[in-house]
C-alpha positions as protocol buffer text, in pm:
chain_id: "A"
residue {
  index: 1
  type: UNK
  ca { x: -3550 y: 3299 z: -400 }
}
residue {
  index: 2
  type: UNK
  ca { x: -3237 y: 3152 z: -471 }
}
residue {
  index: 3
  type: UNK
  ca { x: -3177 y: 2802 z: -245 }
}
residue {
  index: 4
  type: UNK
  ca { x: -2764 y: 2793 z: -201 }
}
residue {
  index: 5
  type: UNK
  ca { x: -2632 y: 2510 z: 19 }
}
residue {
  index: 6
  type: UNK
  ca { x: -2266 y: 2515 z: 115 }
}
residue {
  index: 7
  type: UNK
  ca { x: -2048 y: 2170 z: 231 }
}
residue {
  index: 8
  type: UNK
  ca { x: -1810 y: 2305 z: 460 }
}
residue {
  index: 9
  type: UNK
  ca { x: -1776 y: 2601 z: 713 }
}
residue {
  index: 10
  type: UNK
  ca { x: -1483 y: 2734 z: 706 }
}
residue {
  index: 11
  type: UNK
  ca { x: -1370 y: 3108 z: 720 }
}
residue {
  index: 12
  type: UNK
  ca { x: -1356 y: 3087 z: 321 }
}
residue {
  index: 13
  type: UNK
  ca { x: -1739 y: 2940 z: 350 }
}
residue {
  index: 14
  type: UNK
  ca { x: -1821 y: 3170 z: 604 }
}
residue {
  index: 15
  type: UNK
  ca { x: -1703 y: 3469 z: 465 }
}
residue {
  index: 16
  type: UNK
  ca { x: -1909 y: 3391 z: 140 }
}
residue {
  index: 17
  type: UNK
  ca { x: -2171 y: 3333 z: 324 }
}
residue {
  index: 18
  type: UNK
  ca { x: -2159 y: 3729 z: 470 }
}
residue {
  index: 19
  type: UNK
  ca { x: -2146 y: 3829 z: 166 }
}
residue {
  index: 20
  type: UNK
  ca { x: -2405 y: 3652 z: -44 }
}
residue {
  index: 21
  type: UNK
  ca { x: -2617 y: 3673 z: 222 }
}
residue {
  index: 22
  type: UNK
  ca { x: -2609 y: 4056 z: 258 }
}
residue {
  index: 23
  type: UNK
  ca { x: -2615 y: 4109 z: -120 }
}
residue {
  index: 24
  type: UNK
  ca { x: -2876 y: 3879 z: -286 }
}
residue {
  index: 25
  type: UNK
  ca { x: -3283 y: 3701 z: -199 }
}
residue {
  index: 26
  type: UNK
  ca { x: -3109 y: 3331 z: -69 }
}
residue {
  index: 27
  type: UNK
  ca { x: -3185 y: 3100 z: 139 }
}
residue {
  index: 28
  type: UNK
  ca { x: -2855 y: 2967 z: 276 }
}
residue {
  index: 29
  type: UNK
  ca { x: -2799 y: 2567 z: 434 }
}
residue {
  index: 30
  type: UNK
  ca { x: -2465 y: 2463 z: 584 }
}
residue {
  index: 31
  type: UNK
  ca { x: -2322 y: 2150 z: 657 }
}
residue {
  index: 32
  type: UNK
  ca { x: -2021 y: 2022 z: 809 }
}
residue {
  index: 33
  type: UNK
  ca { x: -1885 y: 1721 z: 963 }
}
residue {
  index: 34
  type: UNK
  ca { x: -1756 y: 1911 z: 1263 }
}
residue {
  index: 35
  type: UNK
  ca { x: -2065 y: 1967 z: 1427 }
}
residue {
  index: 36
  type: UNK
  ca { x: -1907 y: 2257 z: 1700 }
}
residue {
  index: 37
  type: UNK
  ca { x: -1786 y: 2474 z: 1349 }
}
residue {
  index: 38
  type: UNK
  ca { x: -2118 y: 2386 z: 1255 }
}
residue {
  index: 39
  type: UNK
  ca { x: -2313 y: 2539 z: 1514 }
}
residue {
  index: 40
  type: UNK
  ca { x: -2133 y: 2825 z: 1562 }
}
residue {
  index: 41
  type: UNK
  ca { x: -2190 y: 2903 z: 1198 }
}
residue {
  index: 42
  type: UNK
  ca { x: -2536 y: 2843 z: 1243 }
}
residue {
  index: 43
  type: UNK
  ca { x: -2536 y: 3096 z: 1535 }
}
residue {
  index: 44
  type: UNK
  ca { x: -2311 y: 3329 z: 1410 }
}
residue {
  index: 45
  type: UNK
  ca { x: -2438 y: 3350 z: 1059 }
}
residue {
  index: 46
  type: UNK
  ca { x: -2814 y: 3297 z: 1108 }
}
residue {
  index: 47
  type: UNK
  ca { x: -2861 y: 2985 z: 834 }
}
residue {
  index: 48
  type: UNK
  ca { x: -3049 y: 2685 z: 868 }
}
residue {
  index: 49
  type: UNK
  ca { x: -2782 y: 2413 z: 885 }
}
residue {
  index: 50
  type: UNK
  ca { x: -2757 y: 2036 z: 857 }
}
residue {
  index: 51
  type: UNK
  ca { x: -2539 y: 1696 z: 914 }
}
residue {
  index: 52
  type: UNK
  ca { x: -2644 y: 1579 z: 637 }
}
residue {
  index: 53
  type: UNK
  ca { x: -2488 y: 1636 z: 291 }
}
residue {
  index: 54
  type: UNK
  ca { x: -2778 y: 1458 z: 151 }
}
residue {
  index: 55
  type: UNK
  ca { x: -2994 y: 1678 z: 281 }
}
residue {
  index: 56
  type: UNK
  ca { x: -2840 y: 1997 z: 170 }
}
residue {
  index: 57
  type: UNK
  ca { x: -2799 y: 1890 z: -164 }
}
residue {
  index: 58
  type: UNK
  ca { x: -3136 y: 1799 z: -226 }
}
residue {
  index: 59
  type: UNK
  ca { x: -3268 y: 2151 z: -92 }
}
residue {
  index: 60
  type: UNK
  ca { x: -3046 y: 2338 z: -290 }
}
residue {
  index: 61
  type: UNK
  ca { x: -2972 y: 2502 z: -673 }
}
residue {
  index: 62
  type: UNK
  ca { x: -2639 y: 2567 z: -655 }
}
residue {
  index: 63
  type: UNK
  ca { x: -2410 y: 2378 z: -401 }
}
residue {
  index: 64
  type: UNK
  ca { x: -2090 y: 2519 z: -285 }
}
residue {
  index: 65
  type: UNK
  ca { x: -1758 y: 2278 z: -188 }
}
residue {
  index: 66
  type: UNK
  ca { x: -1612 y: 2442 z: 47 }
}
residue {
  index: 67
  type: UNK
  ca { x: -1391 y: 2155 z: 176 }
}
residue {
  index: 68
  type: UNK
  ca { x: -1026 y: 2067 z: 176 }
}
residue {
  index: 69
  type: UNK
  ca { x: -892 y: 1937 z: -194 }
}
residue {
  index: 70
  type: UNK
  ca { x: -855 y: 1544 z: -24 }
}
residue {
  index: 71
  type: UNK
  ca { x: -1237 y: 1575 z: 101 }
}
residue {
  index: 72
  type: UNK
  ca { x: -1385 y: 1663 z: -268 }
}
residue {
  index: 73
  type: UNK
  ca { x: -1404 y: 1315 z: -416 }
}
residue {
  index: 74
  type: UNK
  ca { x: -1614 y: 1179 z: -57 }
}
residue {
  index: 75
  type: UNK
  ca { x: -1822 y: 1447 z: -111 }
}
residue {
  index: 76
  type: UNK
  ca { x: -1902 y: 1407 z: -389 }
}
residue {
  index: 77
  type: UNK
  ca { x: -1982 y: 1053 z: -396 }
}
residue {
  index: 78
  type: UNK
  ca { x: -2233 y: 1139 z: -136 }
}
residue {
  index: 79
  type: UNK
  ca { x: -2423 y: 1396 z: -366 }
}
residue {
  index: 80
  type: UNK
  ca { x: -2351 y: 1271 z: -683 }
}
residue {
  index: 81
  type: UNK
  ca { x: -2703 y: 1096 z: -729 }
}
residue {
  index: 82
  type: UNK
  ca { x: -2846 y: 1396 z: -614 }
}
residue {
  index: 83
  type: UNK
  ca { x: -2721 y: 1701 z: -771 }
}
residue {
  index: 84
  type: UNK
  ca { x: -2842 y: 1678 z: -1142 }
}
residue {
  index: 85
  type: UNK
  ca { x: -2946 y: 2006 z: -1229 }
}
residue {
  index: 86
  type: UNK
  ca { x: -2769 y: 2191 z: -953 }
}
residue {
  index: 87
  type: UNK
  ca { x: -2499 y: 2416 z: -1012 }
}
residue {
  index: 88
  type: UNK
  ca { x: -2163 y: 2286 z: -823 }
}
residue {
  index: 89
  type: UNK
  ca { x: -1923 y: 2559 z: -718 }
}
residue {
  index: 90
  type: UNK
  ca { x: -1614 y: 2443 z: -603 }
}
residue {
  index: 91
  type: UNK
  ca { x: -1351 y: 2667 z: -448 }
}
residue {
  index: 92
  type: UNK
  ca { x: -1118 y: 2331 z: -340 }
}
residue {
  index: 93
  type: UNK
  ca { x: -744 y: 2472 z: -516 }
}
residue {
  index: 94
  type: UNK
  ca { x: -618 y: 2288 z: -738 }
}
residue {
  index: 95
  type: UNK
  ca { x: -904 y: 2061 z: -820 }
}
residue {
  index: 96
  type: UNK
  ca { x: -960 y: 2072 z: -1177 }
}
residue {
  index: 97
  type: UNK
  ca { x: -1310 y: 2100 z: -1353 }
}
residue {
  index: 98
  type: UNK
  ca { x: -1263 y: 1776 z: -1494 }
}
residue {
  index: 99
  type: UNK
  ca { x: -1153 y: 1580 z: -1200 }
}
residue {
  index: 100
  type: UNK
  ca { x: -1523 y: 1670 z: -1056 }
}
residue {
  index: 101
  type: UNK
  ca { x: -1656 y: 1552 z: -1404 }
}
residue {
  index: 102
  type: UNK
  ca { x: -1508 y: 1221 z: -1388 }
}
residue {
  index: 103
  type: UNK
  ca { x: -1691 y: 1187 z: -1033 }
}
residue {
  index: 104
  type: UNK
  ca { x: -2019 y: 1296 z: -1086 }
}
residue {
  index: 105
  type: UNK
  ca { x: -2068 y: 1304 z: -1493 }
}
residue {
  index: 106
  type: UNK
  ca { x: -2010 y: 1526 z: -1753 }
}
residue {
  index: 107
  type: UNK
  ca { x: -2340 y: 1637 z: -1836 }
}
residue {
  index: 108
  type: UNK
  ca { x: -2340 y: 1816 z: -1473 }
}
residue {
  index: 109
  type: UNK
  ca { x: -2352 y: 2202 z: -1459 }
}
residue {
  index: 110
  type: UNK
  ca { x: -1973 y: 2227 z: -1244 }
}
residue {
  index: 111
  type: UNK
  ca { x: -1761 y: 2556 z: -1172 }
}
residue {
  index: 112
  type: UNK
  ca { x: -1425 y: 2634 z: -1005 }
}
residue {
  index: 113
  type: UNK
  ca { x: -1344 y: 2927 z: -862 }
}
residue {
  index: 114
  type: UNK
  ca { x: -1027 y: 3078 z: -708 }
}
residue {
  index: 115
  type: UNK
  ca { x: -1124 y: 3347 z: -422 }
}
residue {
  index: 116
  type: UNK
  ca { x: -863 y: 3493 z: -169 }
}
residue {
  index: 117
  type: UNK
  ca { x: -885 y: 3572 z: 176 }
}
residue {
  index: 118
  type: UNK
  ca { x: -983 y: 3901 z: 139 }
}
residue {
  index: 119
  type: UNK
  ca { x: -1357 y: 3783 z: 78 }
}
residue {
  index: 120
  type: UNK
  ca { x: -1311 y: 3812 z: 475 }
}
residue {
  index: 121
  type: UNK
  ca { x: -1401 y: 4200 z: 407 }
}
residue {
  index: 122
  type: UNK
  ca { x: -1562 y: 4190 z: 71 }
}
residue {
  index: 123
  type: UNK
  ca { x: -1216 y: 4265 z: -90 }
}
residue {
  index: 124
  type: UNK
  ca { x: -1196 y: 3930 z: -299 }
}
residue {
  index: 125
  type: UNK
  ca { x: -986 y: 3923 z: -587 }
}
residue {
  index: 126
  type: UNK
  ca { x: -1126 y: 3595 z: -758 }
}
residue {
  index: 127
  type: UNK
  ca { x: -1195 y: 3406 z: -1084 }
}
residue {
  index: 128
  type: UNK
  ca { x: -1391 y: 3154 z: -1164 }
}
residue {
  index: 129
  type: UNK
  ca { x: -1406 y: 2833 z: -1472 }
}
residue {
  index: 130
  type: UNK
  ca { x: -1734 y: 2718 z: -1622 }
}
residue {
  index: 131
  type: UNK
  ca { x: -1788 y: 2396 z: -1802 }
}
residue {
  index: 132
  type: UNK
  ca { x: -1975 y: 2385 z: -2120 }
}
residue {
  index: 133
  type: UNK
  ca { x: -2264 y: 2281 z: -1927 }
}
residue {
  index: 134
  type: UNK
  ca { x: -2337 y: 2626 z: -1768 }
}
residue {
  index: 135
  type: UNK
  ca { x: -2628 y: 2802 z: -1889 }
}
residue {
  index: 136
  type: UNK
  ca { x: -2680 y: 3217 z: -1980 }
}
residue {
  index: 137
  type: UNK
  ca { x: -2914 y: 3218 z: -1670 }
}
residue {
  index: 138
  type: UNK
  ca { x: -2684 y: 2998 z: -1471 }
}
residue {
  index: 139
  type: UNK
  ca { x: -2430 y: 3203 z: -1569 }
}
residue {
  index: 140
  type: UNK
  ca { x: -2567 y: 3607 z: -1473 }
}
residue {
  index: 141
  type: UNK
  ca { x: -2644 y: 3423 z: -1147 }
}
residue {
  index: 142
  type: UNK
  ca { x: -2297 y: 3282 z: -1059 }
}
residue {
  index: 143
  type: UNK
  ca { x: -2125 y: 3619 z: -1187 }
}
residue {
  index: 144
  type: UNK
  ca { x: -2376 y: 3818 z: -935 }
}
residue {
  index: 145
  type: UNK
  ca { x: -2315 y: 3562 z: -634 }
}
residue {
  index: 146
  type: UNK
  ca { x: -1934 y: 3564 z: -680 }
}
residue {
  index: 147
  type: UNK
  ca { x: -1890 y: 3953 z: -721 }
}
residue {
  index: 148
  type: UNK
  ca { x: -2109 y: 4028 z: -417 }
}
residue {
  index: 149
  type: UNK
  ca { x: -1769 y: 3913 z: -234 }
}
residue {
  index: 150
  type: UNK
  ca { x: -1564 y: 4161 z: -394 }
}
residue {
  index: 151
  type: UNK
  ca { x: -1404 y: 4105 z: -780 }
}
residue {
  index: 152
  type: UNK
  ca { x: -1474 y: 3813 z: -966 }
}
residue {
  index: 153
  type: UNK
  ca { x: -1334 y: 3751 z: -1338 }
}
residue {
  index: 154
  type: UNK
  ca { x: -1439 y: 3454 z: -1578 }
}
residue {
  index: 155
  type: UNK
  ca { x: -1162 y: 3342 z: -1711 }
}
residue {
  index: 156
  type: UNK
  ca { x: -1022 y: 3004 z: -1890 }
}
residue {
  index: 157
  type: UNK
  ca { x: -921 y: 2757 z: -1682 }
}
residue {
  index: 158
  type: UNK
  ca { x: -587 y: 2693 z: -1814 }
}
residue {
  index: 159
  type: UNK
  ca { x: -525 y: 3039 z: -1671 }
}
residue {
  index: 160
  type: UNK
  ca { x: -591 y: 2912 z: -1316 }
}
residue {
  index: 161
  type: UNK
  ca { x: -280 y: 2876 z: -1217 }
}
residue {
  index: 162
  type: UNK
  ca { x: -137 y: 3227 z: -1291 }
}
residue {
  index: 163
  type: UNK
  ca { x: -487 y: 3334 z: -1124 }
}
residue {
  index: 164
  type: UNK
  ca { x: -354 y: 3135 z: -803 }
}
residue {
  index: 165
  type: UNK
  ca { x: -38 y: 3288 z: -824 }
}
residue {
  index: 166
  type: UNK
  ca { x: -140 y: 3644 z: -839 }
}
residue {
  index: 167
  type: UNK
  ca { x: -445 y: 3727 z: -605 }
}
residue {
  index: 168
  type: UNK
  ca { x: -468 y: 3396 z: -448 }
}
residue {
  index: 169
  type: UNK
  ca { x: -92 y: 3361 z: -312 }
}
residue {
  index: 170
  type: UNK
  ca { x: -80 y: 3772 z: -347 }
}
residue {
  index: 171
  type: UNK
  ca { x: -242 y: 3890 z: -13 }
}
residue {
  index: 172
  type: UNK
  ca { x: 84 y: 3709 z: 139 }
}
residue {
  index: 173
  type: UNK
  ca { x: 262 y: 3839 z: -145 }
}
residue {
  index: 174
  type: UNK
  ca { x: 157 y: 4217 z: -27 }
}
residue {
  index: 175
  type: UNK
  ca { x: 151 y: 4155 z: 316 }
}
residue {
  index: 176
  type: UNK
  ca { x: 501 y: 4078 z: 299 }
}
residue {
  index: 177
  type: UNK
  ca { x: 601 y: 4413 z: 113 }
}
residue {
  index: 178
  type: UNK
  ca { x: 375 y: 4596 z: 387 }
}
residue {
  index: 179
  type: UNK
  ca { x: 565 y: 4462 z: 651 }
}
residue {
  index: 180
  type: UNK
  ca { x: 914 y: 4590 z: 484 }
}
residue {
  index: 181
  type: UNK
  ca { x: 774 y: 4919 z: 447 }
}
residue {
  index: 182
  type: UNK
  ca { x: 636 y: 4886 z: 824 }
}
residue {
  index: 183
  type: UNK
  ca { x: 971 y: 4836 z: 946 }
}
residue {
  index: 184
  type: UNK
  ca { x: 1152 y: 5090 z: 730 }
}
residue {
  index: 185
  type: UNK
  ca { x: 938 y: 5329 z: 900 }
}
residue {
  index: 186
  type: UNK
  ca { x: 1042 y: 5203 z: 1249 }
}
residue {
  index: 187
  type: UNK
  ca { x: 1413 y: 5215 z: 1112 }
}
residue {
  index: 188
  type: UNK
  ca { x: 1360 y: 5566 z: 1085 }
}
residue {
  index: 189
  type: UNK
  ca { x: 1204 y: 5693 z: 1373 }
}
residue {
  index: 190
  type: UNK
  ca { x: 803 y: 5635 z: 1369 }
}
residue {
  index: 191
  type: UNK
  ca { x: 698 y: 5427 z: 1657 }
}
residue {
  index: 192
  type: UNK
  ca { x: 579 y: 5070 z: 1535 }
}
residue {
  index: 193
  type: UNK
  ca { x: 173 y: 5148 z: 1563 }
}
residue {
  index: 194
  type: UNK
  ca { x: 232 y: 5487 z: 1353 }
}
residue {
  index: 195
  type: UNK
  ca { x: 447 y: 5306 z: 1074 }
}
residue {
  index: 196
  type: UNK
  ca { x: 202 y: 4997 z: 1093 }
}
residue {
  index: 197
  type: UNK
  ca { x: -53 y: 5216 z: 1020 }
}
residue {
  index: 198
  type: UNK
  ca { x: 61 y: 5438 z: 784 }
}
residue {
  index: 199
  type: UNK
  ca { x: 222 y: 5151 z: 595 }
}
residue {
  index: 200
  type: UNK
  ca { x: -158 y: 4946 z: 547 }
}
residue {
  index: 201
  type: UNK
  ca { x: -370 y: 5282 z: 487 }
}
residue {
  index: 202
  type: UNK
  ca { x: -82 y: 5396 z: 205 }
}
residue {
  index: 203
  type: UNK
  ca { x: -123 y: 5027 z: -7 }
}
residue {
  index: 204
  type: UNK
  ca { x: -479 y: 5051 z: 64 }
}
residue {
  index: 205
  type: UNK
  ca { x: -546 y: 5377 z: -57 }
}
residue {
  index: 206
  type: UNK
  ca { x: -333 y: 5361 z: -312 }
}
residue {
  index: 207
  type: UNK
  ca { x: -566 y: 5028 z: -477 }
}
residue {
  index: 208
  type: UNK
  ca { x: -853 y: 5215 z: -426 }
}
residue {
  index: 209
  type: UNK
  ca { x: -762 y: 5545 z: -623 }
}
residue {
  index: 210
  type: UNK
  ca { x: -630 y: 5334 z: -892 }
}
residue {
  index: 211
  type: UNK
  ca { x: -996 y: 5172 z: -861 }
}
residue {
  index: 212
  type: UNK
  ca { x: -1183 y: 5415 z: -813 }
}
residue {
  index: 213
  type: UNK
  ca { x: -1054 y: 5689 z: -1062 }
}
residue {
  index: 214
  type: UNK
  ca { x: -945 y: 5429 z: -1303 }
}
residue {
  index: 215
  type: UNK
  ca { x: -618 y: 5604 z: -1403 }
}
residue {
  index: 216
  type: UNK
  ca { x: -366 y: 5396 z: -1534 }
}
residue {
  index: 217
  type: UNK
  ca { x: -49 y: 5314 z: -1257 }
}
residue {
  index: 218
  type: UNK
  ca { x: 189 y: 5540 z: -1479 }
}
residue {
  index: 219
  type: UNK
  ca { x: -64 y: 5808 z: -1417 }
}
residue {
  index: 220
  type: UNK
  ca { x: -26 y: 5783 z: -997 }
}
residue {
  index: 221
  type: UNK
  ca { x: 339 y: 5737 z: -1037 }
}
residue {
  index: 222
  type: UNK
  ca { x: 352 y: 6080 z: -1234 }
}
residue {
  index: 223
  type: UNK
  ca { x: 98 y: 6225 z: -1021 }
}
residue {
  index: 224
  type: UNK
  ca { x: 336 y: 6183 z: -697 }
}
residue {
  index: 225
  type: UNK
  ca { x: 709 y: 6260 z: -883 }
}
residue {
  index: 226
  type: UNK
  ca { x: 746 y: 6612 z: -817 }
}
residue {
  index: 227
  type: UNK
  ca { x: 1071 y: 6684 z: -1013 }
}
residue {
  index: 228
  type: UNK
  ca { x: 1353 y: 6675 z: -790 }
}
residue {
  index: 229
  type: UNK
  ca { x: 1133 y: 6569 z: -565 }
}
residue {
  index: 230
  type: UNK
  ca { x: 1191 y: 6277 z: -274 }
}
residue {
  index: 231
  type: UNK
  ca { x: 937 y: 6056 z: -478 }
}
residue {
  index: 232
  type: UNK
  ca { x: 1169 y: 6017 z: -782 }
}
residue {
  index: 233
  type: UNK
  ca { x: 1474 y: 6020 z: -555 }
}
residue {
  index: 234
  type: UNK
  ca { x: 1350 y: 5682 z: -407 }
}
residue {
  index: 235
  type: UNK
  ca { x: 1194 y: 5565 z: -746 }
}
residue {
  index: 236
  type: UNK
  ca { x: 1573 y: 5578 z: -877 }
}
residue {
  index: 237
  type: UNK
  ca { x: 1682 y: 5327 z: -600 }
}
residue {
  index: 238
  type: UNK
  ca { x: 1365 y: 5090 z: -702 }
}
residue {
  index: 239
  type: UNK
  ca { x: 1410 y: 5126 z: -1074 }
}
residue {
  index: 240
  type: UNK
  ca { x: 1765 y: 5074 z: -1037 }
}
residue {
  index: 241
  type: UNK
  ca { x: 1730 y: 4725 z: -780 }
}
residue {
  index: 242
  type: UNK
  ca { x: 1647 y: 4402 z: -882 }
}
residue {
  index: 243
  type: UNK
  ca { x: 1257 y: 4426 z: -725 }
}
residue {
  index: 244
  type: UNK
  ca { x: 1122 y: 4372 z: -1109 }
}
residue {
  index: 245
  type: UNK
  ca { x: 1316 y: 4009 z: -1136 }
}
residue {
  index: 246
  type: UNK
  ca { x: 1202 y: 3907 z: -746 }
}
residue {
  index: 247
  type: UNK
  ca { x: 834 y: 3976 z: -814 }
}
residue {
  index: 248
  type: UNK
  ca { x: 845 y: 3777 z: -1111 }
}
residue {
  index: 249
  type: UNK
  ca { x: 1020 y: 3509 z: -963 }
}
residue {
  index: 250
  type: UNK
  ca { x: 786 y: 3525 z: -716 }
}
residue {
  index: 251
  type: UNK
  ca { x: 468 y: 3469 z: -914 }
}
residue {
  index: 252
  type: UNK
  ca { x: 654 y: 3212 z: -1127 }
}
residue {
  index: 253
  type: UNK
  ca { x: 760 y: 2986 z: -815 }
}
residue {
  index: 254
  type: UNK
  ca { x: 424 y: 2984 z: -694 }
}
residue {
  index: 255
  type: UNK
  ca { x: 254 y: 2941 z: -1056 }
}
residue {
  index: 256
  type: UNK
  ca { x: 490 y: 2625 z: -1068 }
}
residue {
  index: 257
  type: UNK
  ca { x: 374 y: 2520 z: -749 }
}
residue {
  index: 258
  type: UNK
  ca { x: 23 y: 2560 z: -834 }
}
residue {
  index: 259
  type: UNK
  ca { x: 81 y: 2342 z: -1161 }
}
residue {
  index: 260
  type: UNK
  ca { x: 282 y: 2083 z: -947 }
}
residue {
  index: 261
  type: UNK
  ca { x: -52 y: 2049 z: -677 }
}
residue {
  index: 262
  type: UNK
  ca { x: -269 y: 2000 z: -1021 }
}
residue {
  index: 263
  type: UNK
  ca { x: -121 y: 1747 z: -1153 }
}
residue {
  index: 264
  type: UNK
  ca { x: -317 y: 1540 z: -873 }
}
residue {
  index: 265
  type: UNK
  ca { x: -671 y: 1792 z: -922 }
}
């Protein structure tokens, strides 16, 4: 049995919790300084929880940080002495692998992930950094705790920030284009509940066929343009607007930002 201790219960924490819990032999301790988010995590979750950072760190393998990015260096201080041999997992954005290094040694086994909030519902899109300190065993065990929450890539870290960018800032990203097509539908007729749903169940089906049947996107576009059809009528408007150049800019303001909040990880 697996012994995972998380600092920090907050609906990222939480939501990792769910989903480790439900998907692998753990035993799961919580902390927090807030001691009402702490008992209602405790109560809610069914884990064993603690005030103590200490504590948890010395009953656990693999410790996550789920905290804010100012809280990581207190934290840990307060383990540091304690957590050779465990596996740290940090999920703080924007704190670098090294940064943690520099606090509690090089020679410690330290990992960084980037999840998104759709670990809420097992949808995460994440990836994760390993330093060289990570073992093969370490290793098939982070991979397997980390995909139970949806999709989890290993990836280098100097690709973190694109990472960010894309599934980390992109459920806003989506939710914003959902909302367009939400009130297009409204525009033309469909009350706001019918568009609404219409709207989410079209984007979500749509990711899951490409999933699922693992055909390429050029493959669903064909699929749906009937030849004269009102699928390529509205594809001409798209392919013809500047949507290509907005996305992009998108991702690259908020790869720049991610670069920018760094700097300081």
């Amino acid at each position: 049995m697996i012994k995972i201790g998380f600092i920090g219960t907050g609906n990222m924490a939480k939501a990792l919790i769910r989903n480790i819990k439900n998907a692998d032999n753990c035993c799961i301790i919580a902390s927090d300084k807030n001691q009402d988010k702490l008992s209602k995590a405790e109560k809610e979750l069914e884990i064993s929880t603690t005030k103590s950072n200490k504590e948890l760190a010395q009953e656990s393998e693999i410790i996550f940080l789920c905290v804010k990015p100012k809280d990581i260096a207190a934290v840990l201080e307060e383990i540091r002495e304690i957590a050779e041999n465990k596996v740290i997992i940090s999920i703080a954005a924007g704190v670098k692998i090294s940064s943690i290094e520099k606090i509690i040694g090089n020679d410690r086994k330290v990992v960084r992930v980037m999840p998104n909030v759709n670990c809420i519902v097992g949808e995460t899109a994440a990836a994760y950094s390993l330093n060289k300190n990570i073992r093969n065993k370490d290793k098939e065990i982070i991979n397997k705790l980390l995909n139970s929450a949806g999709l989890a890539l290993e990836i280098n870290e100097e690709k973190m920030d694109a990472v960010t960018a894309l599934s980390g800032s992109g459920p806003a990203f989506v939710a914003f284009l959902i909302d367009i097509f939400v009130n297009a539908g409204i525009k033309y007729g469909l009350s706001k509940e019918d568009s609404y749903k219409l709207a989410v169940q079209t984007f979500y089906g749509t990711g899951s066929l490409l999933k699922k049947k693992k055909i390429t996107i050029e493959k669903l576009i064909e699929m749906v343009s009937s030849p004269g059809g009102t699928t390529v009528a509205g594809r001409e408007v798209l392919e013809d607007s500047d949507i290509n150049k907005i996305i992009d800019k998108t991702i690259e303001a908020a790869i720049k930002r991610s670069k920018e909040l760094g700097k300081n990880g």
